[in-house]
Biotite code that builds the C-alpha atoms (Angstrom):
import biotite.structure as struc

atoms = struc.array([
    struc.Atom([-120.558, 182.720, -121.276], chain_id="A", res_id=1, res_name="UNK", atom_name="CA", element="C"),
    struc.Atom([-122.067, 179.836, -119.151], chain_id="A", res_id=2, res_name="UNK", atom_name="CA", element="C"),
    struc.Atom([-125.154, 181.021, -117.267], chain_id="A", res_id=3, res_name="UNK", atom_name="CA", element="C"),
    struc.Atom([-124.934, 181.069, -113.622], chain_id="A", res_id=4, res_name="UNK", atom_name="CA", element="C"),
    struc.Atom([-126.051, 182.140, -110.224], chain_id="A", res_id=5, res_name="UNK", atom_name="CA", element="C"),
    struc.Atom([-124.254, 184.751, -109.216], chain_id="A", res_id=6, res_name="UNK", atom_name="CA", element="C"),
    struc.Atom([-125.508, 185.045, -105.501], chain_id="A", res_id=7, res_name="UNK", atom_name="CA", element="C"),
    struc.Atom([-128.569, 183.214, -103.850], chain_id="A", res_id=8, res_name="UNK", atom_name="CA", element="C"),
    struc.Atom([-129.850, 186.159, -101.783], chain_id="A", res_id=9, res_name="UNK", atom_name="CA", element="C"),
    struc.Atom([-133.069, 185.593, -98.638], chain_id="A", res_id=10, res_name="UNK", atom_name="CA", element="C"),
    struc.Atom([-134.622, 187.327, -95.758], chain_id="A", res_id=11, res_name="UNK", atom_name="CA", element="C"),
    struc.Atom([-137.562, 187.686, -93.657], chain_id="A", res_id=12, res_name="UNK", atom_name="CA", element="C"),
    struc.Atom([-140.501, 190.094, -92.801], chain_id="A", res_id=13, res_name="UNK", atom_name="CA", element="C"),
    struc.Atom([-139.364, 192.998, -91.020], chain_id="A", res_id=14, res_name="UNK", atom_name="CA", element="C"),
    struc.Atom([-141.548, 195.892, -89.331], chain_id="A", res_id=15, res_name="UNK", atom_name="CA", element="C"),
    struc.Atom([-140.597, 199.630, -91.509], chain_id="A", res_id=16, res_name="UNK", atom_name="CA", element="C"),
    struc.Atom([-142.718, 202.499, -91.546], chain_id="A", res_id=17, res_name="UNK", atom_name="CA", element="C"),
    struc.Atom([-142.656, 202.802, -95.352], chain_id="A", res_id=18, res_name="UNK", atom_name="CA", element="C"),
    struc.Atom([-143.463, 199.446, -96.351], chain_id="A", res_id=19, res_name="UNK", atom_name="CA", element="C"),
    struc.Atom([-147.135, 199.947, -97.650], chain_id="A", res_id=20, res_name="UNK", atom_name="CA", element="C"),
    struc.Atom([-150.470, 198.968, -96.100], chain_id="A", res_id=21, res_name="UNK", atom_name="CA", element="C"),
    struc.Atom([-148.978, 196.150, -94.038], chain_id="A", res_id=22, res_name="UNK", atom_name="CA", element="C"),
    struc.Atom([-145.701, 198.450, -92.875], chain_id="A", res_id=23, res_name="UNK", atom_name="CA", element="C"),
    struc.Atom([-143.633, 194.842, -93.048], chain_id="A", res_id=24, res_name="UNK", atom_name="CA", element="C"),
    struc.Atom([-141.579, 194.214, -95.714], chain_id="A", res_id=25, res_name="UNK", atom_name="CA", element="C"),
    struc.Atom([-139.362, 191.225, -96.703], chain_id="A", res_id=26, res_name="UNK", atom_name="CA", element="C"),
    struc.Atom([-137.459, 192.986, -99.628], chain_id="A", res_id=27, res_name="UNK", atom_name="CA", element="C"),
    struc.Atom([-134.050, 193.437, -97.544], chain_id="A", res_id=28, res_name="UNK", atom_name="CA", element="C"),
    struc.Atom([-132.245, 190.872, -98.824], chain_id="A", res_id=29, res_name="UNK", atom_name="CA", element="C"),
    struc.Atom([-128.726, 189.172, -97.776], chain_id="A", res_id=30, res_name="UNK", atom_name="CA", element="C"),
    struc.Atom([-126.567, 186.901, -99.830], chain_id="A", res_id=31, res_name="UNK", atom_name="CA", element="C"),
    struc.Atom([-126.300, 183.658, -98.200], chain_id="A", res_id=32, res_name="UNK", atom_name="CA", element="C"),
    struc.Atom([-122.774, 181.337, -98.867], chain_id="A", res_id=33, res_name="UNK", atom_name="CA", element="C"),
    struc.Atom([-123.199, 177.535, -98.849], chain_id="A", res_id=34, res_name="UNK", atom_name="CA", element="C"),
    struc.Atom([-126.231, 175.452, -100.526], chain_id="A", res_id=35, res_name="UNK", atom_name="CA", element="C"),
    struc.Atom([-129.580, 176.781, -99.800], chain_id="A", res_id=36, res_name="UNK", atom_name="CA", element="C"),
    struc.Atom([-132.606, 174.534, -99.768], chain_id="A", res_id=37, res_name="UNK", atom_name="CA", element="C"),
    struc.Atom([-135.623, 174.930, -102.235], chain_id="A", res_id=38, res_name="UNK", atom_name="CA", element="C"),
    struc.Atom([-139.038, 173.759, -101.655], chain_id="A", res_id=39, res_name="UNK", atom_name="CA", element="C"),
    struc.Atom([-142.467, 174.096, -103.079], chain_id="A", res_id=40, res_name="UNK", atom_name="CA", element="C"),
    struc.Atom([-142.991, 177.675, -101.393], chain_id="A", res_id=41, res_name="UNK", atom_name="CA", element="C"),
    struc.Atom([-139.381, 179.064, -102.058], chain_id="A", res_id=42, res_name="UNK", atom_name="CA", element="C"),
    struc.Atom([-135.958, 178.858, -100.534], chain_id="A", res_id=43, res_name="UNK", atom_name="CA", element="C"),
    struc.Atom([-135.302, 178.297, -96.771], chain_id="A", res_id=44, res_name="UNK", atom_name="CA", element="C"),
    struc.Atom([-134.685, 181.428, -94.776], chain_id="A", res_id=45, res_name="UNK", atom_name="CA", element="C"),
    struc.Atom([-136.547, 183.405, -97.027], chain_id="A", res_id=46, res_name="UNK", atom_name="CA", element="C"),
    struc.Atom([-140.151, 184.348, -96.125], chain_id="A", res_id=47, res_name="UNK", atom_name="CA", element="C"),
    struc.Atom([-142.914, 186.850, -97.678], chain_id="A", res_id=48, res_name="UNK", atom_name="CA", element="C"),
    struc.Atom([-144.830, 189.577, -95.710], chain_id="A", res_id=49, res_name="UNK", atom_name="CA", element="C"),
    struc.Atom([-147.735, 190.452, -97.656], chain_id="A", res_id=50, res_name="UNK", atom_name="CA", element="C"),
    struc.Atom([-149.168, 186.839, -98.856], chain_id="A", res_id=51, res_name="UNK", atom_name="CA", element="C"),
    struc.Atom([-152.105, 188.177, -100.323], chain_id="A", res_id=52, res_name="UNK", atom_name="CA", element="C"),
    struc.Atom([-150.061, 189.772, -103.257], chain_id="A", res_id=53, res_name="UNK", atom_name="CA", element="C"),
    struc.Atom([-146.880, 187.952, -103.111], chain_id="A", res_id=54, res_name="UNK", atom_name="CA", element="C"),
    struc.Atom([-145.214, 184.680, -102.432], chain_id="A", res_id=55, res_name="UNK", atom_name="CA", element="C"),
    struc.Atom([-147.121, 181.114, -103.256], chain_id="A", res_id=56, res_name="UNK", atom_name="CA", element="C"),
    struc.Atom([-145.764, 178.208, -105.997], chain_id="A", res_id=57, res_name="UNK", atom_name="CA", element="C"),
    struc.Atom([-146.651, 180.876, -108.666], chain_id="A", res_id=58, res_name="UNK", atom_name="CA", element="C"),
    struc.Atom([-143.838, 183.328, -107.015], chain_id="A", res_id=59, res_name="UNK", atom_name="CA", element="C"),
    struc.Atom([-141.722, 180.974, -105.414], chain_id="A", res_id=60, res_name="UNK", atom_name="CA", element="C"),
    struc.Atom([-138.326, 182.324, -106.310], chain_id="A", res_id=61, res_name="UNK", atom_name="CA", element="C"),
    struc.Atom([-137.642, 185.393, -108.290], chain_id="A", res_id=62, res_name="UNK", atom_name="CA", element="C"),
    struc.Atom([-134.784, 185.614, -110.131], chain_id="A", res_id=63, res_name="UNK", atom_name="CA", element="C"),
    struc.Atom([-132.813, 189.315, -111.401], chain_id="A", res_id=64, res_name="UNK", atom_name="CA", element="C"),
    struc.Atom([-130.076, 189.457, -113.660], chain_id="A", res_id=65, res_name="UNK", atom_name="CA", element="C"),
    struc.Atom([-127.067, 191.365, -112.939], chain_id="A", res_id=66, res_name="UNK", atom_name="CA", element="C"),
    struc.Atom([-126.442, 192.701, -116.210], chain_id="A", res_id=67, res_name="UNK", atom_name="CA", element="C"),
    struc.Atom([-130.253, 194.788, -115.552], chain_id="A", res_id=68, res_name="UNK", atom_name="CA", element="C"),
    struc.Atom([-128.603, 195.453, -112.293], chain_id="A", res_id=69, res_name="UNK", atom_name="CA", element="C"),
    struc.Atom([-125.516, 197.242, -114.155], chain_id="A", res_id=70, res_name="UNK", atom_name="CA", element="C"),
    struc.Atom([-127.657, 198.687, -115.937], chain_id="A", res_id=71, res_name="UNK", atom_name="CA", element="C"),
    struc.Atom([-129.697, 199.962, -113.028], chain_id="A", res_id=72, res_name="UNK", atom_name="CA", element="C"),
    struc.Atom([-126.234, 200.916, -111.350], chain_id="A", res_id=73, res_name="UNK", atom_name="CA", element="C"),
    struc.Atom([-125.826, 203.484, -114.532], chain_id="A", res_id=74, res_name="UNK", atom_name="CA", element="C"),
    struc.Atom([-128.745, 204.774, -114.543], chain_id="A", res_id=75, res_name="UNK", atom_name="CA", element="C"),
    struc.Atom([-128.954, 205.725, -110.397], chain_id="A", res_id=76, res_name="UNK", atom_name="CA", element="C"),
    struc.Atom([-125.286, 206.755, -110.574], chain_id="A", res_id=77, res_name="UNK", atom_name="CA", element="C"),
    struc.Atom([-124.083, 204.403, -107.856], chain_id="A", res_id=78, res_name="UNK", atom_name="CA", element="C"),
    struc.Atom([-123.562, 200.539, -107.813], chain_id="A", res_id=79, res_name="UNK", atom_name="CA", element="C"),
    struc.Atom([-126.608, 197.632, -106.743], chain_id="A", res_id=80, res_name="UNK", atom_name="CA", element="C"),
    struc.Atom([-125.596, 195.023, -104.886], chain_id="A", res_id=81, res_name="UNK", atom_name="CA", element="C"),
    struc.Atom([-127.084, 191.597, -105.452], chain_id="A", res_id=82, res_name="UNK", atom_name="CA", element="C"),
    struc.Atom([-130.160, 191.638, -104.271], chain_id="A", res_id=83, res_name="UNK", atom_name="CA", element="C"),
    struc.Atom([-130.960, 195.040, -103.657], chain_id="A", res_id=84, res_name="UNK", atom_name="CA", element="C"),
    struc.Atom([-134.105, 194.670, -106.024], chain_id="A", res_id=85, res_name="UNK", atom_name="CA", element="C"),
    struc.Atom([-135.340, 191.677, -103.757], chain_id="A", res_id=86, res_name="UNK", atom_name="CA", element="C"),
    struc.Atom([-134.650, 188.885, -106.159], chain_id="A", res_id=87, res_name="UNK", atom_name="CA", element="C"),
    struc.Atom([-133.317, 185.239, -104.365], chain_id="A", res_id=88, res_name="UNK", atom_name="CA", element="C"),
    struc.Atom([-131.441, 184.766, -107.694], chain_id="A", res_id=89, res_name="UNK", atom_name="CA", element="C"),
    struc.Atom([-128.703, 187.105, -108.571], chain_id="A", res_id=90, res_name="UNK", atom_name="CA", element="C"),
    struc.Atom([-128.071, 185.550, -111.981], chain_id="A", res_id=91, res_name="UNK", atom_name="CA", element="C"),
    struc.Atom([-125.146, 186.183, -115.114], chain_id="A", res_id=92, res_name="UNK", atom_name="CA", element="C"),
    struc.Atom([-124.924, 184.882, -118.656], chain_id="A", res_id=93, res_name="UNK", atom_name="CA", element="C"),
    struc.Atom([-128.597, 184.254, -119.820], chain_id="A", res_id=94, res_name="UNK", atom_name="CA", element="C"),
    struc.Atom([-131.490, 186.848, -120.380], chain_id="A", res_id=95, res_name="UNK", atom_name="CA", element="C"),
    struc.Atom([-133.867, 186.067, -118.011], chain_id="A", res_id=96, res_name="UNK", atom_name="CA", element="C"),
    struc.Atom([-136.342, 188.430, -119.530], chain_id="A", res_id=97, res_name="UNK", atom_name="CA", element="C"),
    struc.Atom([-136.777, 186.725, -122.398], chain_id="A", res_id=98, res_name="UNK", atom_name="CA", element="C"),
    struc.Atom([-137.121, 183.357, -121.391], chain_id="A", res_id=99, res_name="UNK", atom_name="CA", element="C"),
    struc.Atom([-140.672, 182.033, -122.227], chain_id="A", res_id=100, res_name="UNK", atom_name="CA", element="C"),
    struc.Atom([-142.842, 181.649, -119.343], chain_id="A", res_id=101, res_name="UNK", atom_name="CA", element="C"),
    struc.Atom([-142.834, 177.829, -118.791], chain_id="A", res_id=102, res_name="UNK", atom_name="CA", element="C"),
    struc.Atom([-139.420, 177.514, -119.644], chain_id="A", res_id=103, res_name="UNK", atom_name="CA", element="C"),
    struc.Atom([-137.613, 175.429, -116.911], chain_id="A", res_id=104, res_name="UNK", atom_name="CA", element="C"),
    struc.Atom([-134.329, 175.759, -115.616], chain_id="A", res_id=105, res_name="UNK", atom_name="CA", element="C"),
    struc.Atom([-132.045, 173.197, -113.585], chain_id="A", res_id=106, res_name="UNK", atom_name="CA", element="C"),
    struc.Atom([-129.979, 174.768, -110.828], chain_id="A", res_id=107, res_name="UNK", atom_name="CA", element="C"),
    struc.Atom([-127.874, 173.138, -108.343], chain_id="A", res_id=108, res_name="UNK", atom_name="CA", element="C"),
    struc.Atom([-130.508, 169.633, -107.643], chain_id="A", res_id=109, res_name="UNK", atom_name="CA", element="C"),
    struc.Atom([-133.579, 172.064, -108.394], chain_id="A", res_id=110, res_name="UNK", atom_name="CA", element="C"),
    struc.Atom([-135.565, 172.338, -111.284], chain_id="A", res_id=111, res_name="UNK", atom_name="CA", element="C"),
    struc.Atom([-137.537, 175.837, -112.102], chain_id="A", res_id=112, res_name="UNK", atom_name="CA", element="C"),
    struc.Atom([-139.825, 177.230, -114.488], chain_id="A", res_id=113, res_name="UNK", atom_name="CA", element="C"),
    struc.Atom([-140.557, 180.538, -115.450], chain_id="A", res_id=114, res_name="UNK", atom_name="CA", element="C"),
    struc.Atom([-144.255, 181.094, -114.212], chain_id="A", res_id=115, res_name="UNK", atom_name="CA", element="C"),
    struc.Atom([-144.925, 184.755, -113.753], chain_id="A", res_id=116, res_name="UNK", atom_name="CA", element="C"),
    struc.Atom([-143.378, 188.370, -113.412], chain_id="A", res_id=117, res_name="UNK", atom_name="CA", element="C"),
    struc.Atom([-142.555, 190.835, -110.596], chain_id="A", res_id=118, res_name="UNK", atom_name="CA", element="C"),
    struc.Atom([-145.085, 193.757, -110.585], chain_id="A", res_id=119, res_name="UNK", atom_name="CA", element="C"),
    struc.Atom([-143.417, 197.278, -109.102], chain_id="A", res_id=120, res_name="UNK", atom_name="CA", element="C"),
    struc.Atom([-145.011, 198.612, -106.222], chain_id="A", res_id=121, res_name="UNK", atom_name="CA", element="C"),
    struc.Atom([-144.852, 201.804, -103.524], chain_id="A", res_id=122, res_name="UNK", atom_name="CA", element="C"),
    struc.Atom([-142.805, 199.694, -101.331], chain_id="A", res_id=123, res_name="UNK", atom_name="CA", element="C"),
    struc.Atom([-140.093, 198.505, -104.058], chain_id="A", res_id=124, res_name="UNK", atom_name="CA", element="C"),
    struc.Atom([-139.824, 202.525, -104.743], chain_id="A", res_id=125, res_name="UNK", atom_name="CA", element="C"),
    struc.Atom([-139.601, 203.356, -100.834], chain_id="A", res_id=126, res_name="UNK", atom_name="CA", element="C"),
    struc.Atom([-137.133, 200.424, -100.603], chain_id="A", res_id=127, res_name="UNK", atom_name="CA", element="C"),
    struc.Atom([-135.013, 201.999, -102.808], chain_id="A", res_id=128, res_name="UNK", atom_name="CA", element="C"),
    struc.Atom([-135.921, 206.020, -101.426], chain_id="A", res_id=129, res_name="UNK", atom_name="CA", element="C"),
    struc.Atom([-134.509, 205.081, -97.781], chain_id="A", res_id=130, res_name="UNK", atom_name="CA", element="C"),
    struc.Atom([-131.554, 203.045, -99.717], chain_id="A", res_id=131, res_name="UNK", atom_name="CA", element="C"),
    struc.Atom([-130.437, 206.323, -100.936], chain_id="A", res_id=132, res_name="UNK", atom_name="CA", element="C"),
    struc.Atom([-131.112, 205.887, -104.643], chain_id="A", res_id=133, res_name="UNK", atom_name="CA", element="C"),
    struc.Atom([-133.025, 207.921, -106.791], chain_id="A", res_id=134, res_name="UNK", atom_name="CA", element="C"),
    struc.Atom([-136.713, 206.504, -106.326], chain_id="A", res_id=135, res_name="UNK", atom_name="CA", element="C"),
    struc.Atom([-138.901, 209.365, -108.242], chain_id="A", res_id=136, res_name="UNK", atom_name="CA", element="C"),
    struc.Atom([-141.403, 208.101, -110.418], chain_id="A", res_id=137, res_name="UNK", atom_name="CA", element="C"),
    struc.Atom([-139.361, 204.606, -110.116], chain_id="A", res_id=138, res_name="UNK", atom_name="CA", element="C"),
    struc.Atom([-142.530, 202.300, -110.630], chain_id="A", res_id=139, res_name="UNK", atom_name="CA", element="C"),
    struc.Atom([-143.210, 204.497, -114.482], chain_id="A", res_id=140, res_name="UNK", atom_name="CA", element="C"),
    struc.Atom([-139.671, 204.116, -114.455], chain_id="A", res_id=141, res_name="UNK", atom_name="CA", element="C"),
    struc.Atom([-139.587, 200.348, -113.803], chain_id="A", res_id=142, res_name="UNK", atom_name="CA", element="C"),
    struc.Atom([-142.385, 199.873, -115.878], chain_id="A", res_id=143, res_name="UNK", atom_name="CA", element="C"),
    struc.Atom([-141.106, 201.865, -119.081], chain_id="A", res_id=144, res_name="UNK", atom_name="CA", element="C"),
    struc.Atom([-137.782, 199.793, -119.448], chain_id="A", res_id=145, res_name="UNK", atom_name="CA", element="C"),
    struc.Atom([-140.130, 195.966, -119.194], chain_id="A", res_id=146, res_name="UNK", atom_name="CA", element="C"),
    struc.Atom([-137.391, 193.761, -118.008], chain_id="A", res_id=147, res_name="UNK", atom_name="CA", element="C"),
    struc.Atom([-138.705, 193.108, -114.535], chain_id="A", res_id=148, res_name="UNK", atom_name="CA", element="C"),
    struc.Atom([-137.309, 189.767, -114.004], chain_id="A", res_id=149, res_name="UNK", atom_name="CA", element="C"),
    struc.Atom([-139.113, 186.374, -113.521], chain_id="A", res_id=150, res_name="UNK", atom_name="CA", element="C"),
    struc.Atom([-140.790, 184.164, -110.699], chain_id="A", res_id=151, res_name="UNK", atom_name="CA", element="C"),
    struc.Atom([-139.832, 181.149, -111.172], chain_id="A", res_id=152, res_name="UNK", atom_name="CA", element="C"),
    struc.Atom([-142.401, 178.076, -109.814], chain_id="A", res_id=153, res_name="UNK", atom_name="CA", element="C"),
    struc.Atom([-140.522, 175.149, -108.358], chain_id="A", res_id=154, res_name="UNK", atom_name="CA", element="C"),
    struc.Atom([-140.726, 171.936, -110.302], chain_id="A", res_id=155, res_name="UNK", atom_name="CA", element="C"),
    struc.Atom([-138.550, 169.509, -108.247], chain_id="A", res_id=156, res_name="UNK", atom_name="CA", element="C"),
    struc.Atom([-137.307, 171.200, -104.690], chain_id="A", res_id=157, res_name="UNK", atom_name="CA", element="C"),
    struc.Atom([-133.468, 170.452, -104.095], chain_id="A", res_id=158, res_name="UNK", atom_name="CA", element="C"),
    struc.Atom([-130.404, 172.664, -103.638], chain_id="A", res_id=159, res_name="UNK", atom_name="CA", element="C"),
    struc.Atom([-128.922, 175.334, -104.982], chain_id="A", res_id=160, res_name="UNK", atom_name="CA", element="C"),
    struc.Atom([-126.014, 178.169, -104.087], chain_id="A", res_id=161, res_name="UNK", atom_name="CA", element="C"),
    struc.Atom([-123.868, 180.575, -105.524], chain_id="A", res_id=162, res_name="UNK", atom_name="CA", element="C"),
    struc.Atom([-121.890, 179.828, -108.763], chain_id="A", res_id=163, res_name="UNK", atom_name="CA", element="C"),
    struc.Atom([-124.408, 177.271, -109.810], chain_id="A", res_id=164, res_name="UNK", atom_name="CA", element="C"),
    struc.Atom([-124.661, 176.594, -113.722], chain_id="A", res_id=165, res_name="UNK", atom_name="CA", element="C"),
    struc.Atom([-128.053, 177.407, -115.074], chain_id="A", res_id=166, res_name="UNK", atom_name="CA", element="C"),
    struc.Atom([-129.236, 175.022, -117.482], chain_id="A", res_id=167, res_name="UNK", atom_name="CA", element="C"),
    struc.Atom([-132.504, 175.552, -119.826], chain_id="A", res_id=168, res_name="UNK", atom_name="CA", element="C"),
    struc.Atom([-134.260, 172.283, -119.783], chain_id="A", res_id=169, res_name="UNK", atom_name="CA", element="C"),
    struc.Atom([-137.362, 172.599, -121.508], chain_id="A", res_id=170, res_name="UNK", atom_name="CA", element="C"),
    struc.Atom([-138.671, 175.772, -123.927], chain_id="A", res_id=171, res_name="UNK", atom_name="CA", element="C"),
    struc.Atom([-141.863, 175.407, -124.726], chain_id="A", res_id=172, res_name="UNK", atom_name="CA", element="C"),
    struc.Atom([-143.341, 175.953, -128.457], chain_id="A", res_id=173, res_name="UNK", atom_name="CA", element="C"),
    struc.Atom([-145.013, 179.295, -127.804], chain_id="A", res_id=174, res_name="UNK", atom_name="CA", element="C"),
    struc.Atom([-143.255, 183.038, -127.848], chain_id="A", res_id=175, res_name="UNK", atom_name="CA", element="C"),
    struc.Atom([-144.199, 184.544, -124.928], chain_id="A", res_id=176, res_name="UNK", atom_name="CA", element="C"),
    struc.Atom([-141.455, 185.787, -123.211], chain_id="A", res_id=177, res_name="UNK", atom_name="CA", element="C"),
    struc.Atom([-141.076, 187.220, -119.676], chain_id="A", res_id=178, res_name="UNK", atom_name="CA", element="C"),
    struc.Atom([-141.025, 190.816, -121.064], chain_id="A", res_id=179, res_name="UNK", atom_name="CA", element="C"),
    struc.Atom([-143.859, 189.790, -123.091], chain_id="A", res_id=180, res_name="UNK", atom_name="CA", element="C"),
    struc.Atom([-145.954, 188.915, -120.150], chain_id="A", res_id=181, res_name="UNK", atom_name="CA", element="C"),
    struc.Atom([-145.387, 191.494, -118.059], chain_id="A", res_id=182, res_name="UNK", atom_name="CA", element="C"),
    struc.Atom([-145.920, 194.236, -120.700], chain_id="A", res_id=183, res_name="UNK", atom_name="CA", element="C"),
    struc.Atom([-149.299, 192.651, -121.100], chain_id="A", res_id=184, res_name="UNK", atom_name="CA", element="C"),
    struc.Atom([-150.079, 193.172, -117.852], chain_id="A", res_id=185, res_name="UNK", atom_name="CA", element="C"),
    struc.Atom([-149.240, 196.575, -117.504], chain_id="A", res_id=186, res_name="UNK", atom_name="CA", element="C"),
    struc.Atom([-148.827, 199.150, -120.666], chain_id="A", res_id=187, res_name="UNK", atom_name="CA", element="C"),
    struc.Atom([-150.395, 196.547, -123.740], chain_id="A", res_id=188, res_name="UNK", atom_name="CA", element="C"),
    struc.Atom([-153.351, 195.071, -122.884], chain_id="A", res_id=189, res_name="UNK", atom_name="CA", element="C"),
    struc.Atom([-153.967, 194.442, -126.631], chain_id="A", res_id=190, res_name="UNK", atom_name="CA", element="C"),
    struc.Atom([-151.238, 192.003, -126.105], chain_id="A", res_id=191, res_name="UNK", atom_name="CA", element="C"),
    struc.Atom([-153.397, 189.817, -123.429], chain_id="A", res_id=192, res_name="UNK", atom_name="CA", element="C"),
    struc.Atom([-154.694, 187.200, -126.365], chain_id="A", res_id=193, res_name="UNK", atom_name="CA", element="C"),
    struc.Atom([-151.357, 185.994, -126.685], chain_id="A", res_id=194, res_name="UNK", atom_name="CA", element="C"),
    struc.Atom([-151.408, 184.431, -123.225], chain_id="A", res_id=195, res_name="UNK", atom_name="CA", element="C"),
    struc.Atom([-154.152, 181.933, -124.737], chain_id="A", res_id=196, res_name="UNK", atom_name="CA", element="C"),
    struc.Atom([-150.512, 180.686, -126.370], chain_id="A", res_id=197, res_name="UNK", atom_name="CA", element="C"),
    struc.Atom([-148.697, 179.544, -123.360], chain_id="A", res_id=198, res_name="UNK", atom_name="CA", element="C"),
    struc.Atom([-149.348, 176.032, -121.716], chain_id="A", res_id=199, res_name="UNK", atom_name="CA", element="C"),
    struc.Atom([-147.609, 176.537, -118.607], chain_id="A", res_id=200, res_name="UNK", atom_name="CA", element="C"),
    struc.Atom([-150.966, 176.994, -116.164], chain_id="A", res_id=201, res_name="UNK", atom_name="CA", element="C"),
    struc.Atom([-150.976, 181.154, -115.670], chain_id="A", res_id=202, res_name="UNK", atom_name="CA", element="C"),
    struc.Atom([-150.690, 182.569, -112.243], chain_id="A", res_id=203, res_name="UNK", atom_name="CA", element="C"),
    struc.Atom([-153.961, 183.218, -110.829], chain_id="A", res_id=204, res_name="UNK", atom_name="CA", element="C"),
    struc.Atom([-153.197, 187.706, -111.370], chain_id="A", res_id=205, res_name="UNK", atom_name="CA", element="C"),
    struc.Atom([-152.124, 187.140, -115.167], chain_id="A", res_id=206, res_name="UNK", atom_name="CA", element="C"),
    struc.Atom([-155.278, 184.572, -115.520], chain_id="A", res_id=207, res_name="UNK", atom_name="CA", element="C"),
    struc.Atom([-158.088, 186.868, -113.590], chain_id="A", res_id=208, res_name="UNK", atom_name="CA", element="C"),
    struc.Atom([-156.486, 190.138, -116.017], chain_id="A", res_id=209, res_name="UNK", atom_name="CA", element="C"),
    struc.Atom([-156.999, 187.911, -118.971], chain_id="A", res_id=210, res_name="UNK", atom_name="CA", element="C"),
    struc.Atom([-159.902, 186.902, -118.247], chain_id="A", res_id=211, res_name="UNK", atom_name="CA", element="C"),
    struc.Atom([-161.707, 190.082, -117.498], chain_id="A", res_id=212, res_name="UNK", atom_name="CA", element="C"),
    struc.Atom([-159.682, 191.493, -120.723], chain_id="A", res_id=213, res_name="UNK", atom_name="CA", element="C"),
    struc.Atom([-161.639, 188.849, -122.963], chain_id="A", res_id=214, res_name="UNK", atom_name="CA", element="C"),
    struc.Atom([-164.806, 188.657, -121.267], chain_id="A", res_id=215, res_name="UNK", atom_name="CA", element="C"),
    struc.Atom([-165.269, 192.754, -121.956], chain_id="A", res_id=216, res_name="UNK", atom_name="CA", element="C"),
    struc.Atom([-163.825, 191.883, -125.559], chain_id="A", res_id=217, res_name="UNK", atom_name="CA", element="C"),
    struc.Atom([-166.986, 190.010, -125.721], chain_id="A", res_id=218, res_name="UNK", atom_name="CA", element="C"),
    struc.Atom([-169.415, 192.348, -124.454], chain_id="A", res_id=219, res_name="UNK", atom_name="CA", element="C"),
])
């Protein structure tokens, strides 16, 4: 199966009651039909409401697969729409959580590269609570299965849309895979090290946890 975008989904902030410290929220997403344009900070018409955690060339686009979504779908007992988890990239054909972080992928005119990984929160549960889904102990949840998607940094702005080809450009020499990453940033510290491995620059989170993690290996 040829990899491919399966919907290019956006929105913007958004006052809700349940959306964390900020009560705004940008995780209502709508599909969007047509070419969409992508720039340094992400794709037009799609904005973030807490910058201090979120958003930035390190978490530019974030991209979901819908086979994780199916998988999701069984799981909750009812189907998710593309992007119902908040991801810009609905994509089919090619696991994105086990690309290696650097890896770069040409959609549409745009060129991407795998740069970091989405972190579950309160407000992704509460998204999902007021949805009508089955939220308890979602973030464990989330957490447990360690296939939370990528960000993807933007290394040439351009165009892309729905039904796009994805293309895997460039994989870089290490193993560290999006899975990887994130499960060294959450449940297996021990795995942190292995980040020393990947060229790509780190986003600023993954290198300030790594670098605590080995400065208290030293002490």
């Amino acid at each position: 199966m040829t990899a491919s975008v399966v919907s290019v989904n956006v929105g913007l902030p958004v006052d809700e009651a349940w959306a964390g410290r900020l009560r705004r929220t940008a995780i209502r997403k709508h599909p969007v039909s047509g070419p969409v344009q992508v720039r340094e900070l992400g794709l037009d018409g799609d904005e973030v409401a807490d910058k201090r955690d979120h958003g930035g060339p390190y978490q530019a686009v974030y991209a979901f697969a819908r086979e994780d979504l199916d998988e999701w779908a069984r799981e909750v007992g009812r189907p998710v729409a593309d992007g119902m988890f908040g991801e810009n990239l609905t994509t089919r054909g090619i696991d994105v959580n086990e690309a290696l972080v650097g890896e770069q992928w040409a959609i549409g005119t745009a060129v991407f590269a795998v740069s970091h990984v989405r972190i579950p929160c309160s407000v992704f549960q509460n998204w999902l609570d007021v949805r009508g889904y089955d939220a308890r102990h979602w973030v464990k949840r989330f957490t447990r299965r360690a296939r939370p998607g990528p960000y993807l940094r933007v290394v040439r702005p351009g165009t892309v849309r729905a039904g796009d080809e994805i293309a895997v450009v460039h994989r870089p020499r290490h193993d560290v895979t999006v899975s990887t990453l994130f499960r060294a940033l959450t449940t297996e510290r021990a795995l942190l090290p292995r980040l020393l491995d990947v060229e790509e620059p780190l986003a600023p989170y993954a290198r300030d946890v790594l670098s605590t993690y080995l400065a208290a290996a030293r002490t």
